[in-house]
C-alpha positions in Angstrom: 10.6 17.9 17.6 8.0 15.6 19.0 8.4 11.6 18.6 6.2 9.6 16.8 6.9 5.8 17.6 5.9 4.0 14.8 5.0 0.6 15.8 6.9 -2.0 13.2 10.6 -3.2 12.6 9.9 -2.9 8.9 12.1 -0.1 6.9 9.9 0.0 4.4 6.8 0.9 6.5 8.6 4.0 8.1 9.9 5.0 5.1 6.9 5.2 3.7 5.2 7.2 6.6 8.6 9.7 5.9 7.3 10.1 2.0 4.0 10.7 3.1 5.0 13.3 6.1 7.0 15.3 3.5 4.5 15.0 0.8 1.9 16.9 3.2 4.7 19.6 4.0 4.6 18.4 8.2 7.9 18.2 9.4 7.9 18.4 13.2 7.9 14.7 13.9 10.8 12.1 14.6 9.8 8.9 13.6 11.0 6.1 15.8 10.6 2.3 15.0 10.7 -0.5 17.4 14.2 -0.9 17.0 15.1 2.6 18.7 13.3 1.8 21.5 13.9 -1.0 24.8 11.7 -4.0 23.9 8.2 -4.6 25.3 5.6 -7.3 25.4 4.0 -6.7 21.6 0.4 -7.4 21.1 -0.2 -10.6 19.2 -2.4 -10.1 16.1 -5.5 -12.2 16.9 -8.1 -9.5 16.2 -11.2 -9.7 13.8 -10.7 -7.0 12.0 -7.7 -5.0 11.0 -8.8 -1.8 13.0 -8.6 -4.4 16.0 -5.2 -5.3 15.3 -3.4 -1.7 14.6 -5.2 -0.2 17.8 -3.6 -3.1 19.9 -0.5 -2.3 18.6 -0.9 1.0 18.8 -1.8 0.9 22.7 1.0 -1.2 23.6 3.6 0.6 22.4 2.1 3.8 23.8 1.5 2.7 27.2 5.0 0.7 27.1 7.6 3.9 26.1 4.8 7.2 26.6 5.6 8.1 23.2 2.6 9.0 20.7 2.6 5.8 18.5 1.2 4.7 15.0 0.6 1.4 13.6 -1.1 -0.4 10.9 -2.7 -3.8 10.5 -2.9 -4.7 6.4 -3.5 -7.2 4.2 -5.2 -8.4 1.0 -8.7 -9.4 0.6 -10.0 -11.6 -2.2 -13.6 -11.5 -3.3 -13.7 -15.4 -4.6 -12.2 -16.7 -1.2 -14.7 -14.7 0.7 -12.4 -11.9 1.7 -9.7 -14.0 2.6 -6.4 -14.1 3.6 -7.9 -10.8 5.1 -6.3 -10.5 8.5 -4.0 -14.0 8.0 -2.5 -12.4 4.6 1.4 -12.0 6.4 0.9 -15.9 7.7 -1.8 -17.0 5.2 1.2 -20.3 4.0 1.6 -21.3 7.4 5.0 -18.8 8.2 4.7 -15.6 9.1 6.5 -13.1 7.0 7.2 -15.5 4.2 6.3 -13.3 1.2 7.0 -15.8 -1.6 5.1 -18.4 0.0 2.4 -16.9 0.9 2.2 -15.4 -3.0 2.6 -18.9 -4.3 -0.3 -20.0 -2.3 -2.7 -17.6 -3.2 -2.1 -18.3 -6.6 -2.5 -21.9 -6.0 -5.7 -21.5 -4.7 -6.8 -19.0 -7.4 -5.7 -21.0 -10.6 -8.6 -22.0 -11.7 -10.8 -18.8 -11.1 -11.5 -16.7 -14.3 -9.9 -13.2 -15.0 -13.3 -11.6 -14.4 -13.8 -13.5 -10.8 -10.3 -12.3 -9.5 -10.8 -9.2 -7.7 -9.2 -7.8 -4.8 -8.5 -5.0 -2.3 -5.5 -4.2 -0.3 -6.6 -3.0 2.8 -5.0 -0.6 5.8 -6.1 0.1 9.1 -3.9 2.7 10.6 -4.3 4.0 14.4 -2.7 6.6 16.6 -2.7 6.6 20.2 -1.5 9.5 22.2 -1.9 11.6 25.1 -5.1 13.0 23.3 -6.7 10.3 22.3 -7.0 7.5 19.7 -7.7 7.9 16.0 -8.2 5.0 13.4 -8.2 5.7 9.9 -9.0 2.7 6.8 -7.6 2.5 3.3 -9.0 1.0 0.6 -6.9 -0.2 -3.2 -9.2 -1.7 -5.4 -7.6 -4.4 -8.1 -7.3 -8.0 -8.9 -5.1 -10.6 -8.7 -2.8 -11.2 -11.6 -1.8 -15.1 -13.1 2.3 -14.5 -12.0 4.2 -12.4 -10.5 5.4 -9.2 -12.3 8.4 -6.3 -10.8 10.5 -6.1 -7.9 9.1 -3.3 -5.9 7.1 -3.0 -2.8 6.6 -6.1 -0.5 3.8 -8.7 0.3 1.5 -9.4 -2.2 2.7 -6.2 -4.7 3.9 -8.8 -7.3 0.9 -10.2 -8.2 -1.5 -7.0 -7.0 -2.9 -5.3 -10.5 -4.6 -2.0 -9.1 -8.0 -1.0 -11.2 -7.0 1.0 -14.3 -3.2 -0.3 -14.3 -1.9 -2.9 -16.6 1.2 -2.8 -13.5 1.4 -4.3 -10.7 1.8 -2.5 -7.2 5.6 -4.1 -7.5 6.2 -2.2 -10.6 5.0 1.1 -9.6 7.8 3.7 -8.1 7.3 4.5 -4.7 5.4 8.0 -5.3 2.8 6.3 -7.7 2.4 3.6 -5.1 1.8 6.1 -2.0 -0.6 8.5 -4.0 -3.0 5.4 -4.6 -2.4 2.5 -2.1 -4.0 1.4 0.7 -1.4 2.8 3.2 -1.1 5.5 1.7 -4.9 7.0 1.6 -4.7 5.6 5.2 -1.9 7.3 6.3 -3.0 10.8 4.7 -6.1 10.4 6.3 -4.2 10.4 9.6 -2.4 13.9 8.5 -4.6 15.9 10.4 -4.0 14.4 13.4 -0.2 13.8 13.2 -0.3 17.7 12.3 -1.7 18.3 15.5 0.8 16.9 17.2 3.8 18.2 15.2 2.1 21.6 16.0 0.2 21.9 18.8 -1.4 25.3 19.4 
């Protein structure tokens, strides 16, 4: 089996790689999070973009334990703020990580704009960096942003996240319906042929 280090403490985010690794039938990989593995000198997110961010990450953790590594940069961009919190969505209220906050700030800053003016997109940049080479993949979910938070799924934004042709939001939505249409998701599958390549190399 080979080991695929994927570079994130967050459950959720490897479990979510797992679904999609079973859903496209490949299982010769090991998934590893940072936890499993000794602790290195991560690379702080100050990219541009979020491709900058998850190849960064990537790297590191490749050249720190030689093991083919995966990692994503995502976040929420909003068309009336100009594409923002963008690459600051996890620390857009100051703290980073601090889901609820960050979710009560958007909508803060968002009261006063119209239904028809809130649109949105999640966004994923996913990147793999191994002994062959690097790959980075993007994701795209379409939506807007809804006036309160609805469900108890998911994390980040998801509460308040109403994908394009759902009157849910991404927090309401099981775990399979979120990973055949999110962001992370279509990113993720993207990478399939190239995780597949390395679960069975020829």
């Amino acid at each position: 089996m080979t080991r695929l280090l994927v570079a994130s403490r967050n459950p959720k985010k490897l479990a979510e790689l797992r679904r999609v690794l079973d859903g496209a039938g490949l299982s010769g990989l090991t998934l590893l999070s940072l936890n499993d593995v000794e602790p290195f000198d991560e690379a702080p997110e100050t990219g541009a973009t979020f491709e900058d961010n998850a190849l960064a990450k990537a790297r590191d953790a490749f050249a720190a334990t030689g093991f083919a590594s995966v990692a994503d940069d995502s976040g929420l961009e909003v068309a009336a703020m100009r594409g923002m919190p963008g690459v600051l969505s996890a620390r857009w209220s100051g703290k980073h990580g601090d889901d609820a906050a960050n979710t009560a700030l958007l909508l803060a800053q968002l009261r006063d704009v119209p239904d028809e003016r809130r649109s949105a997109a999640f966004v994923s940049a996913c990147a793999l960096v191994s002994s062959s080479g690097e790959v980075v993949v993007r994701g795209e979910w379409p939506g807007s942003i809804a006036r309160e938070p609805r469900g108890d799924g998911g994390f980040g934004y998801d509460p308040v996240f109403l994908p394009d042709g759902s009157d849910r939001t991404a927090a309401q939505l099981s775990p399979a319906e979120k990973d055949a249409v999110s962001h992370r998701g279509r990113a993720l599958a993207l990478l399939v042929p190239a995780l597949r390549a390395l679960a069975e190399p020829t």
